[in-house]
LOKETOR-408019 format. One record per residue (C-alpha): x negated, y negated, z negated. Coordinates in steps of 0.25 Angstrom, whole numbers, plus 5000, padded with zeros to 4 digits. Layout:
BEGIN
PT    X    Y    Z
PT    X    Y    Z
...
***
This chain:
BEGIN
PT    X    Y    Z
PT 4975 5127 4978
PT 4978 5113 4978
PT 4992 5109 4972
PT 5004 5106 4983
PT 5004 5091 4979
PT 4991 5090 4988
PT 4995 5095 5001
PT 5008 5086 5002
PT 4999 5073 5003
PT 4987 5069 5013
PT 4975 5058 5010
PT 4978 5043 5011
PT 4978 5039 5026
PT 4974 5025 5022
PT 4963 5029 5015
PT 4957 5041 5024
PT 4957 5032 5036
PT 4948 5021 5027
PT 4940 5033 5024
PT 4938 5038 5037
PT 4934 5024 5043
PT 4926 5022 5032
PT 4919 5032 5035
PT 4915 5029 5047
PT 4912 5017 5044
PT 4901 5023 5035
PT 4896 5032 5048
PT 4892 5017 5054
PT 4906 5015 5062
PT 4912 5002 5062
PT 4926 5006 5057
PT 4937 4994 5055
PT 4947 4998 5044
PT 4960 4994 5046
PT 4964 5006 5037
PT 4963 5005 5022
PT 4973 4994 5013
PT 4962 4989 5005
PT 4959 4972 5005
PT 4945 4971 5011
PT 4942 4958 5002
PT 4934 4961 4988
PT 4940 4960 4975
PT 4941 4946 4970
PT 4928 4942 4960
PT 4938 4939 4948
PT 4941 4953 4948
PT 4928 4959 4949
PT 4924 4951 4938
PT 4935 4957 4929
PT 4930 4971 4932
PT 4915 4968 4929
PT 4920 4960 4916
PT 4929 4972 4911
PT 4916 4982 4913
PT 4907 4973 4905
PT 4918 4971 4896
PT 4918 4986 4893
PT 4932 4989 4900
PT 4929 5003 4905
PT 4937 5011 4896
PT 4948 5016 4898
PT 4963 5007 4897
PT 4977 5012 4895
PT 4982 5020 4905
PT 4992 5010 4912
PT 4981 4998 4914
PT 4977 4988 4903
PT 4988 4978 4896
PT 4980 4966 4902
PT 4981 4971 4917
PT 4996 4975 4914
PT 5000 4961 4910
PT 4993 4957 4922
PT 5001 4964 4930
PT 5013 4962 4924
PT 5012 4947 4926
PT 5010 4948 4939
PT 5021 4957 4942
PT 5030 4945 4936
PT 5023 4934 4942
PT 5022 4943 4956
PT 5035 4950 4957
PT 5044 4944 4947
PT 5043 4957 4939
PT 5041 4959 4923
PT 5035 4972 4918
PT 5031 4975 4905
PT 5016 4983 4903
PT 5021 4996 4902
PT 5029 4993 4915
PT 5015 4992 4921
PT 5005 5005 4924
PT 4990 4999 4931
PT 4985 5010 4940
PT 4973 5015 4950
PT 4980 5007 4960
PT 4994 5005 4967
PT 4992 5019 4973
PT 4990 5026 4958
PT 5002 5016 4953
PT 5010 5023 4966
PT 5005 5037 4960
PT 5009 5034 4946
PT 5023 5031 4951
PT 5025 5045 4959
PT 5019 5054 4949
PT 5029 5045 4939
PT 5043 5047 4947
PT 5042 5055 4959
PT 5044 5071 4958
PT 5049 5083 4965
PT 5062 5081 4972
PT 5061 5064 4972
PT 5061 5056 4985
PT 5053 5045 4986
PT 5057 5034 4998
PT 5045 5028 5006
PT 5048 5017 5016
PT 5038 5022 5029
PT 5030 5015 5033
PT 5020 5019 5017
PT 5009 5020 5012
PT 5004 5032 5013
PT 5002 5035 4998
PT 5018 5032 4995
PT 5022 5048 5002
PT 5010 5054 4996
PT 5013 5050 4980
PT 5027 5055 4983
PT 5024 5068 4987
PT 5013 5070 4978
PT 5024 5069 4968
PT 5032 5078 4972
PT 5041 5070 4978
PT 5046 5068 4994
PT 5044 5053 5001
PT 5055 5050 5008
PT 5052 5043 5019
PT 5060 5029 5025
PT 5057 5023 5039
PT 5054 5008 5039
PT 5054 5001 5053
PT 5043 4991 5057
PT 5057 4981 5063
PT 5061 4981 5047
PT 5046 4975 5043
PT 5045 4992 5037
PT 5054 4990 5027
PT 5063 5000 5022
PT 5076 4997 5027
PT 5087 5001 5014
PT 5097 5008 5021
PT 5086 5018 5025
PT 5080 5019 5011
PT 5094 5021 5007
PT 5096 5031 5016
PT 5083 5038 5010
PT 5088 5038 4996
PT 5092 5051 4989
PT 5095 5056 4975
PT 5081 5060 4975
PT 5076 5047 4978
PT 5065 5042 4969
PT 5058 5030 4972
PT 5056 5021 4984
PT 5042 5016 4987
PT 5041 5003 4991
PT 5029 4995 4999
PT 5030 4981 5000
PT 5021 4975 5007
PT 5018 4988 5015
PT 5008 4996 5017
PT 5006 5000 5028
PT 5016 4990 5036
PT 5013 4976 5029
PT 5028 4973 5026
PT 5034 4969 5016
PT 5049 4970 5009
PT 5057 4958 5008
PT 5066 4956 4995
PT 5080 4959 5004
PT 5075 4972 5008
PT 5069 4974 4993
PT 5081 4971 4987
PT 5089 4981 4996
PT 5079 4992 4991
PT 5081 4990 4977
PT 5095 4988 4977
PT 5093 5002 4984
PT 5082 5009 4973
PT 5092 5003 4963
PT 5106 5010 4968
PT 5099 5023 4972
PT 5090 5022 4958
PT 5075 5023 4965
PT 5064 5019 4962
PT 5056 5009 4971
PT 5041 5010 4969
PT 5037 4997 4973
PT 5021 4994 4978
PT 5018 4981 4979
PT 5004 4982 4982
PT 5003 4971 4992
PT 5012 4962 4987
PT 5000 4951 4986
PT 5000 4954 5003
PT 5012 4946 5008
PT 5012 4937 5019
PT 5020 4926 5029
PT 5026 4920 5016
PT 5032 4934 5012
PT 5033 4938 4997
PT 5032 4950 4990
PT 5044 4956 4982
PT 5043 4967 4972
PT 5056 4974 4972
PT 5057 4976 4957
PT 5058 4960 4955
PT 5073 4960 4959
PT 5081 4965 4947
PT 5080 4973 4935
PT 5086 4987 4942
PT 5076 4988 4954
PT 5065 4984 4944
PT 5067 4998 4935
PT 5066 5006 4948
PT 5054 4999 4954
PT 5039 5001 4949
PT 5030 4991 4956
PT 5017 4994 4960
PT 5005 4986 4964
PT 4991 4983 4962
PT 4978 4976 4965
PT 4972 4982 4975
PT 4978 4974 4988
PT 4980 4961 4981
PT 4966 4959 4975
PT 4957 4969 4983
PT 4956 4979 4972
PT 4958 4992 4978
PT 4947 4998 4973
PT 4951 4992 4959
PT 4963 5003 4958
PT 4971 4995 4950
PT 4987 4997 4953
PT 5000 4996 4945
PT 5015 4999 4943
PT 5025 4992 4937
PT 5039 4997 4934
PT 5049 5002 4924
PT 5042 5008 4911
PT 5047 5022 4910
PT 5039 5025 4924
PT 5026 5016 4920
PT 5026 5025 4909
PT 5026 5037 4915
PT 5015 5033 4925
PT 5007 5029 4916
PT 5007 5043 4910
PT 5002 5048 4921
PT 4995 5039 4924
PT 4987 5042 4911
PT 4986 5059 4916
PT 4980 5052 4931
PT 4970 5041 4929
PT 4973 5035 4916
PT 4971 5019 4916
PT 4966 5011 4929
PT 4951 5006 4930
PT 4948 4998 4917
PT 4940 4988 4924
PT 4951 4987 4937
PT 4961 4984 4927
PT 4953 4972 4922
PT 4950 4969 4936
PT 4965 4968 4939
PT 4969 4961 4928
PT 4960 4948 4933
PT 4965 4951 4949
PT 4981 4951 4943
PT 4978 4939 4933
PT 4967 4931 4940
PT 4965 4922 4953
PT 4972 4927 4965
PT 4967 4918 4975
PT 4961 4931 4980
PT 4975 4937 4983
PT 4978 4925 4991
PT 4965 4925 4999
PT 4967 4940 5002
PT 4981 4937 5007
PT 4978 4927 5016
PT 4966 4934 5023
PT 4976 4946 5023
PT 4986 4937 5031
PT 4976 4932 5041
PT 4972 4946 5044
PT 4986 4952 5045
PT 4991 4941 5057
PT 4976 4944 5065
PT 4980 4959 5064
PT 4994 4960 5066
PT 4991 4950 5076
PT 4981 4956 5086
PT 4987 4972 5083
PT 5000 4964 5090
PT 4993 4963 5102
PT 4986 4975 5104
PT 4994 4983 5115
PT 5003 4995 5108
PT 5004 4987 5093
PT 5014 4981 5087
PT 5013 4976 5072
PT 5021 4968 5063
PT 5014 4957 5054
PT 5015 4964 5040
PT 5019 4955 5027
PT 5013 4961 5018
PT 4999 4970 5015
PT 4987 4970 5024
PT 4991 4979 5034
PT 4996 4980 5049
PT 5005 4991 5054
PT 5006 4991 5069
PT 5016 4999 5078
PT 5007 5006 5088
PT 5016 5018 5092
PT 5014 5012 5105
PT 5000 5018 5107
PT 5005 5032 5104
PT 5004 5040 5117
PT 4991 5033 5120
PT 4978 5040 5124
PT 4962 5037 5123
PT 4955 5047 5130
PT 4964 5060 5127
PT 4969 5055 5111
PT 4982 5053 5111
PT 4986 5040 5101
PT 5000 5050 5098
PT 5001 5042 5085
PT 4997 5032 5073
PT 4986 5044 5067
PT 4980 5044 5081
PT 4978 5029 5083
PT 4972 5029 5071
PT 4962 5038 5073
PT 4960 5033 5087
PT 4957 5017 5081
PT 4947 5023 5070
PT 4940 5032 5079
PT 4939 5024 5094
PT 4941 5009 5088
PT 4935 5011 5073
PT 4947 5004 5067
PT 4953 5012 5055
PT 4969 5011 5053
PT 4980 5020 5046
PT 4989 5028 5056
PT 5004 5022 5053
PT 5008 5039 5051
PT 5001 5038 5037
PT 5010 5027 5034
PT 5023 5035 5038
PT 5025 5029 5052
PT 5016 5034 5065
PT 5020 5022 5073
PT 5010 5011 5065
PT 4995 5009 5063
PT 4990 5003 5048
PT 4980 4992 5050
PT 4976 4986 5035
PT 4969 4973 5038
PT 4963 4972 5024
PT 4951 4970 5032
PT 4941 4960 5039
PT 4948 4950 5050
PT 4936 4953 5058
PT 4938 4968 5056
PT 4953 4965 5060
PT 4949 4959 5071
PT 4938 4969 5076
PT 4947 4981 5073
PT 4960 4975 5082
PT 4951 4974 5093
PT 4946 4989 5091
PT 4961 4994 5090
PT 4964 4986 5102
PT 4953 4990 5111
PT 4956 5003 5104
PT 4971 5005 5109
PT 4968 4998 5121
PT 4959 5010 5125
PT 4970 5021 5123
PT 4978 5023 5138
PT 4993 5027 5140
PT 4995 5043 5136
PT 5002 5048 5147
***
């Protein structure tokens, strides 16, 4: 019998939609993937080169448990030269990725009777580590008028003396937006009277556009700082999912302690990724910057055209590589007798009839949106709206 943890979750949307149109894909149907956050581009040469060196050189054993000194520093440096944050080694915890980094910290703090606040719109791993630890997400509605950002007096309003953490998404996934310091510095003021934590991912950071720019919430002062642990990684900045090399940063006693279990999980990350990463933290980054760019170009085309497609609305995102258009006005609609009653619906309808893979905004805590990621081809972005628009354009009023 399998243990009651297990039935309290479900599978990764995210990734069972990439599965299922890869999958058809492989059966010889032309599929357009609008659904997985992964960069499309390769992972710069520099990089590579590191891994092949690190294998000739012998480095396939295994490393401490918390990632390797060199790696550690590396991040460390960036953290200061990035966020105007100064952490010591053992304030530093290298992980299988960002995702394991968010595991480490749940297992580390959350427990039976804890609340942990989630600003909805999420992603859909955030409630899924909470209740895997036996602790209940509490969930707080944020509005697509306040650019999805969680407005204090309704995360105020959330808070109880069982309050543990607040987890925090800047830029978003899946809306694209991204916190400004005002609103960050009326959260912390917040975690710091009501003595919270604020588990901050910072993931896309590098992924900011229209002259924005990125804060991390632990840079203001020394109090927000102890109750914050920032996590970040390599896979969106320098194409390195596959790499799964993530990490944490954040006040010692709780490094400490995920590292510990850490060493019961997985013990250390991938040698050879961690050498990898250290030439992609501390080496050229014209890479980042190119990504960036092409990132931008595709983000104005998409958010552009799904603007004109009858029954979508979508606001440009600041941040990440994703769109997040409103359709809730095509609800009620009909093709043939299927009723389009919701976000899980059209989905289903645009992989199936148009051969366009996206996520259904339900996964993501809000029925009313569509996720496009468009970490994919502009000619595939091009191809795809038209499919979605000649798509829609064939479902007829349902009454």
């Amino acid at each position: 019998m399998l243990a009651e943890r297990v039935k309290k979750i479900k599978p990764s949307p995210t990734l069972a939609i990439d599965s299922k149109a890869k999958a058809m894909k492989a059966s010889g149907i032309d599929v357009i993937s609008f659904g997985v956050g992964e960069p499309d581009f390769d992972t710069p040469e520099h990089i590579k080169e590191a891994a092949i060196k690190a294998m000739k050189d012998g480095f396939t054993k295994y490393t401490a448990v918390g990632g390797i000194d060199p790696l550690k520093d590396a991040i460390i440096e960036k953290l200061k030269q990035d966020n105007g944050l100064t952490f010591k080694r053992e304030e530093i915890l290298v992980s299988c990725g960002a995702k394991h980094s968010l595991y480490n910290i749940a297992q580390a703090l959350y427990g039976p009777g804890d609340e942990v606040i989630i600003p909805a719109p999420y992603w859909v791993s955030y409630p899924d580590q909470v209740l895997l630890n036996d602790a209940t997400p509490v969930f707080v509605k944020t509005f697509e008028s306040d650019s999805f950002m969680v407005r204090p007096e309704a995360l105020e309003a959330a808070v109880t003396k069982k309050t543990k953490a607040l987890i925090l998404n800047s830029p978003s996934n899946p809306t694209g937006m991204l916190y400004d310091r005002a609103s960050l510095e009326k959260i912390a003021e917040l975690a710091v009277k009501h003595n919270f934590y604020v588990i901050s991912d910072e993931i896309y950071e590098k992924l900011v556009y229209d002259g924005a720019v990125h804060v991390s919430i632990a840079s203001f002062n020394d109090e927000i700082k102890a109750r914050s642990i920032v996590v970040n990684g390599l896979s969106k900045s320098h194409a390195m999912t596959g790499w799964r090399i993530g990490y944490a940063a954040g006040p010692s006693d709780i490094l400490k302690a995920m590292t510990n279990i850490q060493s019961q999980s997985t013990s250390n990350p991938n040698s050879i990724a961690q050498k990898a990463a250290v030439a992609a933290l501390t080496g050229p980054q014209d890479f980042v910057v190119m990504m960036h760019g092409e990132f931008d170009k595709r983000r104005k085309f998409l958010v552009g055209q799904l603007n004109t497609i009858p029954g979508m609305t979508c606001r440009m995102p600041a941040g990440a590589f994703y769109a997040f258009p409103n359709t809730a006005a095509i609800y009620g609609r009909k093709f043939g007798d299927r009723i389009i009653a919701n976000s899980t619906d059209l989905a289903l309808y645009l992989l199936e009839e148009a051969k366009v893979a996206v996520v259904h905004g339900a996964a993501f805590g809000d029925d009313k949106y569509l996720r496009l990621s468009y970490a994919t081809s502009l000619e595939d972005l091009k191809r795809g709206v038209e499919r979605i628009r000649e798509a829609l354009g064939n479902l007829k009023d349902g009454s």
